[in-house]
C-alpha positions, 0 to 999 in steps of 0.5 A, spaced: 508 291 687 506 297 684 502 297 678 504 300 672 499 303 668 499 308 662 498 315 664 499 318 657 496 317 650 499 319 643 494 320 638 495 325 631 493 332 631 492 337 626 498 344 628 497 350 626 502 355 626 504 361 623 499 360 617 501 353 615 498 346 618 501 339 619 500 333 622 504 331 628 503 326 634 500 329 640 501 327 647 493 327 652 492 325 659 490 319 660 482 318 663 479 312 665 473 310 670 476 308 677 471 303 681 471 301 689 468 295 692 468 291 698 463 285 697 457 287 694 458 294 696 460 299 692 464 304 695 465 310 689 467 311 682 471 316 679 474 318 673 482 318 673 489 318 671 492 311 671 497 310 676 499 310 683 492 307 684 494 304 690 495 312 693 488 313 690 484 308 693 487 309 700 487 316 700 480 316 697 477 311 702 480 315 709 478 322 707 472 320 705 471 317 711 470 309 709 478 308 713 480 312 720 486 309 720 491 305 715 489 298 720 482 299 717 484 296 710 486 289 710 487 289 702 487 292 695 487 287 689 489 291 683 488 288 676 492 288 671 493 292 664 489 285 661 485 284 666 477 284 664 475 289 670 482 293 670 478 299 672 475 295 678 478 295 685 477 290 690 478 293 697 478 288 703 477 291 709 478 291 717 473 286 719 471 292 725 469 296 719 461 296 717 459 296 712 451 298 711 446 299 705 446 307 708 453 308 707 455 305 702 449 309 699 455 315 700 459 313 694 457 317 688 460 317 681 464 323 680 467 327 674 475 329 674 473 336 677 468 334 682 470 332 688 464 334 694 458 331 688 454 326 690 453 327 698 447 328 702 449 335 704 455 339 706 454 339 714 455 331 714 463 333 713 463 338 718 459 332 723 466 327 722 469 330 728 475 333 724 480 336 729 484 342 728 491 340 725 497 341 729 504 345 727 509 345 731 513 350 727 512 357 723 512 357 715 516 362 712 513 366 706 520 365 703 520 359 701 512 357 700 515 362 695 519 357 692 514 351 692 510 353 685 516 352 681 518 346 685 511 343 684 512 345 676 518 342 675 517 336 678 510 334 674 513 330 668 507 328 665 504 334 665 511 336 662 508 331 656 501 333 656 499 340 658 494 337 663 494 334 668 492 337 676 499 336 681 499 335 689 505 335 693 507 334 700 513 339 703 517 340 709 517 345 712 523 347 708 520 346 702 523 338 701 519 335 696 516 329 700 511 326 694 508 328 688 503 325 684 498 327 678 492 325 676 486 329 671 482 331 677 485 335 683 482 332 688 484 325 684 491 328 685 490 330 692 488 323 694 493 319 691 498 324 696 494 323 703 493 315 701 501 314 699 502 317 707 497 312 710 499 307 706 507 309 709 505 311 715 506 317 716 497 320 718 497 325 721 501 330 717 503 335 722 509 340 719 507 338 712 504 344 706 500 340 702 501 345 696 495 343 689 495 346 682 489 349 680 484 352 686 483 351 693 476 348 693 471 346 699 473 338 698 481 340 697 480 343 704 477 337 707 482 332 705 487 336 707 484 336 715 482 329 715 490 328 713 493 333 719 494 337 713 497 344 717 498 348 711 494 348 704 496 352 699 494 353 692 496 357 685 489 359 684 482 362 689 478 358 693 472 358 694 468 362 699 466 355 702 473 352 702 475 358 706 469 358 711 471 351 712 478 352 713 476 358 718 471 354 722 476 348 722 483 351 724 487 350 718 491 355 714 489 356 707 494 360 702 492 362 696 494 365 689 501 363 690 505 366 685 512 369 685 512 373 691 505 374 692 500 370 695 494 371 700 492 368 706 484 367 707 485 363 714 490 360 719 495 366 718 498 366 725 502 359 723 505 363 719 512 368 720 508 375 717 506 381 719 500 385 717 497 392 719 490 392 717 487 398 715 480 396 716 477 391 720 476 385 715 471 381 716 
């Protein structure tokens, strides 16, 4: 059964508006420590939104490498509200899975916003074996067009808050598949890759994984782990998210907004035509 944990938090503030000052209830995003262990390893902390922490742990562990496939994880035990560690999961993995002092040495205690903290180096992502992702069809810019107000219409938390990140899954039609929302973009993005690992659905061909915010190195590699074609944000990435992105095959949109967007790698999977006024780099 899935946990049930709050996600918002009411607190009472102080408005100001128009020169005059009032006490009123607010509503913040809720933000909790989330730790991973199997035995005596840990296997990482993050900060989080409660909720959907299943897709969470399961999509943390695959894209960072601890899970190759669903069969790999044998069980989550998640706490309850009432428990005395309900930020401690219990994971029970494959028994062909193995475990040393040196990779558990991986995990790393991570902020909201960071994602690629804590390891060894860059190049150890680049060494996993992350294969091109496959696509079977063009994307059409008129309906990537129609995925931000989609992905704002479904966030009903942040509808409350103001702030929390999204990540969301679409057909190449532009069909919500999942939506899930978390404090921490990669958070976000996590709990989306492991609710298709945990239903199934790895690798993510044909699908555009669409994220709030920017589309950072570590947003780019999950999307990769997963099969993820299609990545597309409403802000920049990085320069280092669109090295990764051009090395590996994957097609990465940026500033999707209106109509306009801009497209750093992988412009071949989708239905445009550009007519270059100079050779671009």
């Amino acid at each position: 059964m899935a946990q049930r944990r709050r996600n918002i938090e009411l607190t009472q503030v102080t408005e100001w508006e128009n020169g005059k000052a009032a006490r009123v209830e607010d509503c913040l995003a809720a933000e909790e420590p989330l730790e991973m262990r199997a035995g005596r390893y840990s296997l990482g902390v993050t900060l989080r939104t409660p909720g959907d922490d299943e897709d969470l742990v399961a999509g943390f562990l695959f894209t960072e490498g601890i899970l190759s496939r669903r069969e790999d994880l044998a069980a989550l035990r998640m706490p309850d509200d009432t428990a005395r560690n309900r930020n401690l999961v219990r994971v029970t993995l494959d028994a062909s899975v193995r475990l040393s002092a040196n990779n558990a040495a991986r995990r790393f205690s991570a902020g909201s916003a960071c994602g690629v903290c804590g390891k060894a180096s860059i190049t150890q992502l680049r060494r996993r074996g992350l294969r091109r992702p496959e696509a079977a069809s063009l994307f059409d810019p008129e309906i990537l067009c129609q995925l931000p107000p989609r992905l704002r219409a479904a966030q009903a938390v942040f509808g409350r808050t103001g702030g929390l990140h999204a990540a969301a899954l679409f057909t190449p039609g532009g069909e919500l598949v999942v939506l899930r929302e978390d404090i921490g973009r990669h958070n976000a993005v996590d709990k989306v890759i492991g609710w298709a690992l945990l239903n199934g659905r790895v690798p993510l061909s044909d699908h555009v994984l669409m994220v709030s915010g920017r589309g950072g190195f570590e947003i780019v590699q999950k999307a990769l782990t997963a099969g993820i074609p299609l990545l597309a944000s409403v802000s920049a990435p990085s320069s280092l998210a669109v090295q990764l992105a051009r090395e590996l095959g994957l097609t990465l949109v940026g500033f999707l907004r209106g109509r306009r967007f801009v497209i750093y790698a992988g412009e071949e999977r989708i239905a445009v035509s550009a007519s270059a006024s100079a050779d671009a780099p």
